[in-house]
N, C-alpha and C positions, 0 to 999 in steps of 0.2 A: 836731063831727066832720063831714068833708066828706061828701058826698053820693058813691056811690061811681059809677062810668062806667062804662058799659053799652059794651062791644065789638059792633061789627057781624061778624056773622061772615063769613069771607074769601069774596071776591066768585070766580066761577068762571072770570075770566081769572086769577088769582093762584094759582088749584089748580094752575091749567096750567101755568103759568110754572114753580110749582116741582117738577112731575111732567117737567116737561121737563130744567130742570138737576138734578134728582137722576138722569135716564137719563144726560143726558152724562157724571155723575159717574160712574155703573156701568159705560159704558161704557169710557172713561176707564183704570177700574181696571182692565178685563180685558182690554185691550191690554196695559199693565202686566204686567196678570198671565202673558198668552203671551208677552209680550218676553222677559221673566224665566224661563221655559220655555224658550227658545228660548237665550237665553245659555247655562245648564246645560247644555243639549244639544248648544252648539259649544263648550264648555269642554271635556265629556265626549269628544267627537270629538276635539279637537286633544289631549289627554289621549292617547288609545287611538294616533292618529299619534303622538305622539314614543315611544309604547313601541314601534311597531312596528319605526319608524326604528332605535331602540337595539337592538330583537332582528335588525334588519335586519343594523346594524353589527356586530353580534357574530359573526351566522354568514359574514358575509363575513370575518374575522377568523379563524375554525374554521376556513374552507374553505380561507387562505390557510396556514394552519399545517400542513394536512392533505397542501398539496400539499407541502412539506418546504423552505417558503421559511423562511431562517434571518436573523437581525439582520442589517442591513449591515454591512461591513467599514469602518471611518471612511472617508470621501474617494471611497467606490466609488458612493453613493447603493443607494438603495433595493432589494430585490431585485422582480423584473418580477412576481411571482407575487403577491407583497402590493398594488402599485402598480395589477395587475387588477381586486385583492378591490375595493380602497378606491374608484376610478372607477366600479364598478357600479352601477347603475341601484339607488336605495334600497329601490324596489320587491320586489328580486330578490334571493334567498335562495340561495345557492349548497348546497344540499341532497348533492346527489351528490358535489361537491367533498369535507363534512363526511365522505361514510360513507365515502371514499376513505382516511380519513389511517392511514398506515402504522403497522403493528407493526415493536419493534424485532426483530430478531434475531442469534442470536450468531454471531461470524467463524466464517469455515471453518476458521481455523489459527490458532495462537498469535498476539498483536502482536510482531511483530519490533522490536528495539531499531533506533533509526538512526546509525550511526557518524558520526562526523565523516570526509570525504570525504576520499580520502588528497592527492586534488588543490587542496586548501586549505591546506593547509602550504605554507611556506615551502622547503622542498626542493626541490634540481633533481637530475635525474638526466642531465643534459648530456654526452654524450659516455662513457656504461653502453649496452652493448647485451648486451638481456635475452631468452632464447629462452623460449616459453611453448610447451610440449607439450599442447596438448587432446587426451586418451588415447583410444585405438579410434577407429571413423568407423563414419558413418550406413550403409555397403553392405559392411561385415567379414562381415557374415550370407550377403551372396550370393555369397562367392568365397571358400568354404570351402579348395579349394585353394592358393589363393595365400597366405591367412592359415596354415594350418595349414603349411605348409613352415619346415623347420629352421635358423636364424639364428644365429650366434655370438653368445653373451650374455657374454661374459666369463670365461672356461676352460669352458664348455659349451657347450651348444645347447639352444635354445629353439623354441618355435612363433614365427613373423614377427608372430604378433597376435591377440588374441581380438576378440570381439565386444563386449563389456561386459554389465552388467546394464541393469535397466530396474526403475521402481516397479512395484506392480499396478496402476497406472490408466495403463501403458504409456509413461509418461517415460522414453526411454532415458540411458543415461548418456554416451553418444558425444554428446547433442544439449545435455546439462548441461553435461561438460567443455568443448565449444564456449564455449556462449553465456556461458560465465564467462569464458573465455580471452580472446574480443574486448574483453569489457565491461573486464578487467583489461588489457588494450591499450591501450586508448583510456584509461584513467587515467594509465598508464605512459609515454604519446608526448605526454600535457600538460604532464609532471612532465620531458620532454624526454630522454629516452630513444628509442634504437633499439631496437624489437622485431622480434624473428624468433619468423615462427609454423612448425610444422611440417605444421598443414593451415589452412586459413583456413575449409575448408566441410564440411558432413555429408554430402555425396554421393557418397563413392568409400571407397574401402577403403584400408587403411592410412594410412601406411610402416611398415613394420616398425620392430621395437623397436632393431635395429642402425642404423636410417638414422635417426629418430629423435633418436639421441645424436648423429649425427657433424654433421644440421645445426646442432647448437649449437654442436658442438667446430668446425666450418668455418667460422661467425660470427663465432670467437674472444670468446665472450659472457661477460659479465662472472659471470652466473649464469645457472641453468637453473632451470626450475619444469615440471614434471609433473603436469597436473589432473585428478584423476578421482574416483569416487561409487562406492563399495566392494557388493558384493552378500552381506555378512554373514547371519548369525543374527536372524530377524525380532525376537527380542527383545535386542538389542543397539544400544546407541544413540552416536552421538558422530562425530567427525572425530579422522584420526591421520596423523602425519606422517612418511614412509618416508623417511630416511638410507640411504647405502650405508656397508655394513659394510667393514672392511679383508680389500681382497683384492687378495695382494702380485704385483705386475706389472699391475695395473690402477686403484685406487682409490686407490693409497699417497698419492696427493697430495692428495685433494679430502676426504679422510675427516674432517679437522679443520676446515676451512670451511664443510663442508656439515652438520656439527654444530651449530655456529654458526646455517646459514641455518636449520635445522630449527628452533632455539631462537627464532628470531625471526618464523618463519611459523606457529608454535602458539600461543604468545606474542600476535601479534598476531592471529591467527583467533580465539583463544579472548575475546578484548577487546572485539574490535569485530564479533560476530559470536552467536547465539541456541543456535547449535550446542554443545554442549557436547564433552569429550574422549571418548575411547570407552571405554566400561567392557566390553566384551569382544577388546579387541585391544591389543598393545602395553602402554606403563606411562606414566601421566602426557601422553597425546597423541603420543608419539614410540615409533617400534617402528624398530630395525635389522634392514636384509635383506641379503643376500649373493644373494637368486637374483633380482633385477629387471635384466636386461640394460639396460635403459636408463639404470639408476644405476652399474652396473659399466666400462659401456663411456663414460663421460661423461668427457672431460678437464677441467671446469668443474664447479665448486662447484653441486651439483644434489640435489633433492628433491621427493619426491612425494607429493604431498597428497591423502587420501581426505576428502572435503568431510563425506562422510555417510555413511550405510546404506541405501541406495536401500529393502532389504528391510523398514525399520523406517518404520511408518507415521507414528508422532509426526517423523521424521526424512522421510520421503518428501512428509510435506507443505510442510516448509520447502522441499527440494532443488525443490521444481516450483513455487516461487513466487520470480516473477521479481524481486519487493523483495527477497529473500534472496539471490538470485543478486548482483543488484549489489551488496551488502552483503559477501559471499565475497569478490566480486570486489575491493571497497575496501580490506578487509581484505588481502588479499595482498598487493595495495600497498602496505599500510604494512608486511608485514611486509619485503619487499625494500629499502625505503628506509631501515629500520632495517638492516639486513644493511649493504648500499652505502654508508650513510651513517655509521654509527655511533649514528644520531639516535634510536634506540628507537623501537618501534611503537607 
């Protein structure tokens, strides 16, 4: 059996040596070890940046929605308000924009239907001249005299004119039958017609209900149309259409044409139009009169249409909105070019 070998023990440059690379070693490691710290810590930050970025993106998003910017239209590009959100600074949180975003709320008044416009048809009305009477005027109120004075109506006498009614929220009806009379004008001179108006503005008073007829009957107008907004029973609702009745030595000829045009101005108001017939006047939208001076004394096929009930509020809010005005106004138009035409409204 060998002899066994006696180790010298580690000489004191050798302790050293290895007390030296075991420190480099520790050292070593905890560099490591704070590097490794130190990554976590910018994982953790860039982490916490891209949420903020997304919560950034987001409320600029809210804020653009809030201000009531909607899809684009194809082809139009983007709307400015979103186009804002999105360029914003990532930083920057549009806060106040967010608590801005609108409640909805419901309309003042019914949605009105929208007709097809009478001036989109193919009709002409080339060589028709049509007289439109927009009934009372804006200053009947201040020259009680001159209104109130005695008129030949047709074997009677009459007052020259009233004033008309008005809504409660002061819509008069002088400023109604107007602004439908032009609007139904300017339909009418597309479709290539002559119009005669009997006033063109709300500022004067009259003509009386006799002069009234004779500019249409002096026109030689193909038809007459009479507009006005009725001051009924608050709870009464609809639109109705005045005929002259047969009254012999004055109406004998126009009593069966303007039956006719009546059927075709209800007809087509009741079509193209929100208003319904009136369920306290007349029967079915048409009511015959004998005492309107300006249907008795008319030589032309003539009728006069109450749009509304100025007194009925569910009716007082269409009459004062001006989409229903044009809409009247459209309406009439068709009903005339059915009349003229034969072509139905």
């Amino acid at each position: 059996m060998p002899a066994s070998i006696e180790r010298p023990p580690p000489s004191n440059l050798v302790l050293a040596v290895a007390a030296a690379v075991l420190a480099a070693a520790l050292v070593a490691l905890g560099v490591a070890t704070t590097a490794g710290g130190g990554s976590h810590r910018a994982l953790r930050a860039a982490t916490a940046t891209s949420a903020a970025s997304d919560h950034t993106a987001a409320s600029a998003r809210d804020g653009a929605d809030a201000t009531g910017a909607t899809a684009p239209t194809p082809g139009t590009g983007p709307p400015t308000t979103a186009a804002a959100a999105t360029t914003a600074p990532a930083t920057t949180v549009p806060t106040v924009a967010a608590a801005a975003r609108p409640t909805a709320t419901a309309p003042t008044t019914a949605p009105v239907p929208s007709p097809t416009p009478a001036t989109a048809g193919t009709a002409s009305l080339a060589g028709k001249v049509i007289a439109i009477d927009p009934g009372h005027n804006g200053q009947n109120w201040s020259h009680p005299a001159e209104i109130d004075r005695l008129v030949p109506a047709g074997g009677f006498e009459k007052a020259c004119d009233t004033t008309g009614t008005a809504t409660d929220a002061g819509y008069t009806e002088s400023a109604f039958n107007l602004d439908v009379a032009l609007r139904l004008a300017s339909d009418l001179r597309t479709l290539g017609a002559t119009v005669v108006l009997t006033r063109a503005n709300d500022d004067g008073w009259g003509p009386c209900i006799d002069q009234r007829a004779a500019i249409a009957n002096a026109a030689h107008a193909n038809v007459a149309l009479s507009i006005h907004a009725d001051g009924g029973p608050a709870g009464g609702r609809g639109f109705d259409v005045n005929q002259p009745a047969l009254l012999a030595g004055f109406t004998d000829a126009i009593v069966g044409p303007s039956h006719q045009l009546a059927l075709d101005v209800r007809d087509a108001f009741a079509r193209h139009t929100a208003m319904p017939t009136a369920d306290y006047i007349g029967s079915g939208g048409i009511d015959t009169r004998s005492d309107l001076g300006g249907l008795n004394l008319s030589a032309v096929p003539k009728v006069l249409i109450e749009c509304g009930n100025m007194r009925n509020a569910t009716d007082a809010a269409l009459l004062g909105a001006a989409a229903f005005r044009q809409q009247a106004a459209d309406a009439l138009a068709h009903g005339l070019v059915s009349y003229l035409t034969g072509s139905g409204g």
